[in-house]
C-alpha positions as CSV (number, residue, x, y, z in Angstrom):
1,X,100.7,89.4,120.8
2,X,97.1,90.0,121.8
3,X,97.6,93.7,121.4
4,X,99.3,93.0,117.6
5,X,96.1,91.3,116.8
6,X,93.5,93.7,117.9
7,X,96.0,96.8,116.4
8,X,95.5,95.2,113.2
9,X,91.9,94.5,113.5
10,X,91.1,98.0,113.7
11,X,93.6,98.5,110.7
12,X,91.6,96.3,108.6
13,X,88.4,98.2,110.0
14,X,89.9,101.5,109.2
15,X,90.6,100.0,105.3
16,X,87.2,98.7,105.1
17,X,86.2,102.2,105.8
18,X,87.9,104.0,103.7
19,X,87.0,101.1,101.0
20,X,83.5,102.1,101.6
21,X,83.8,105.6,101.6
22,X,85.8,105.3,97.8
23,X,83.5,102.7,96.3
24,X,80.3,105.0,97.7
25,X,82.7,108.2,95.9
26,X,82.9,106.2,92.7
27,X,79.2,105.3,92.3
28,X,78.4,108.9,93.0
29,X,81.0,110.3,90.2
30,X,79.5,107.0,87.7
31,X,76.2,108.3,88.1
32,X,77.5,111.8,87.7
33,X,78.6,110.8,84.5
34,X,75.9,109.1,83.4
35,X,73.3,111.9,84.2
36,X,75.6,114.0,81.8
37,X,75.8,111.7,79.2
38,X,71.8,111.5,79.3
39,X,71.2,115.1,79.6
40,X,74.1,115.8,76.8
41,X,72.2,113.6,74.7
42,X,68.5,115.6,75.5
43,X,70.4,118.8,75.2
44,X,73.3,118.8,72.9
45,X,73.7,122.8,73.2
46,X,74.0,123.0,76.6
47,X,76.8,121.8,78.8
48,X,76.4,121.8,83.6
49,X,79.1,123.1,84.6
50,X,78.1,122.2,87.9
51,X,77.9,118.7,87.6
52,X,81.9,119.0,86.0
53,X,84.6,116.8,88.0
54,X,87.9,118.0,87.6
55,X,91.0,116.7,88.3
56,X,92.2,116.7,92.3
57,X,88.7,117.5,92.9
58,X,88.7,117.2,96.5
59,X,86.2,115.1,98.8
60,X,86.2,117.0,102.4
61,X,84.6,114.5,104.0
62,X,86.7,111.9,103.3
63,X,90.0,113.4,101.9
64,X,89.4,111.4,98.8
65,X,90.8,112.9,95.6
66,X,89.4,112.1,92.3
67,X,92.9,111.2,91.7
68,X,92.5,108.6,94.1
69,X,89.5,107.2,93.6
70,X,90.5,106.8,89.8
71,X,93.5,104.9,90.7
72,X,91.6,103.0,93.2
73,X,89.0,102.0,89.9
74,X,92.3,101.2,88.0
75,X,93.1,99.0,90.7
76,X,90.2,96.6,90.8
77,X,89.9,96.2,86.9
């Protein structure tokens, strides 16, 4: 019983994590976004295609998709 306790401790841990990691994902794509928007609106004629997300971008670090983190934003609405 003990053991079933503490395995779901570090489940909830491992969640948090993760939660963490998405939500930290998200605000970086937001502010992505918003930095284009802004410099769209300085600079109508010029587009970053550096700064572009596409879809099933892929996270390394984390093995967060954009796909995920979309539905994950979909989610807490």
């Amino acid at each position: 019983m003990k053991r079933q306790l503490e395995l779901r401790r570090e489940e909830t841990q491992a969640l948090h994590t993760k939660c963490d990691a998405l939500e930290s994902k998200l605000a970086e794509l937001q502010a992505a976004v918003q930095y284009q928007n802004v410099k769209g609106e300085a600079e109508p004629a010029r587009s970053s295609s550096s700064m572009q997300v596409t879809e099933g971008a892929h996270d390394e670090a984390s093995n967060t998709t954009l796909e995920d983190v979309l539905r994950w934003a979909e989610e807490i609405k």
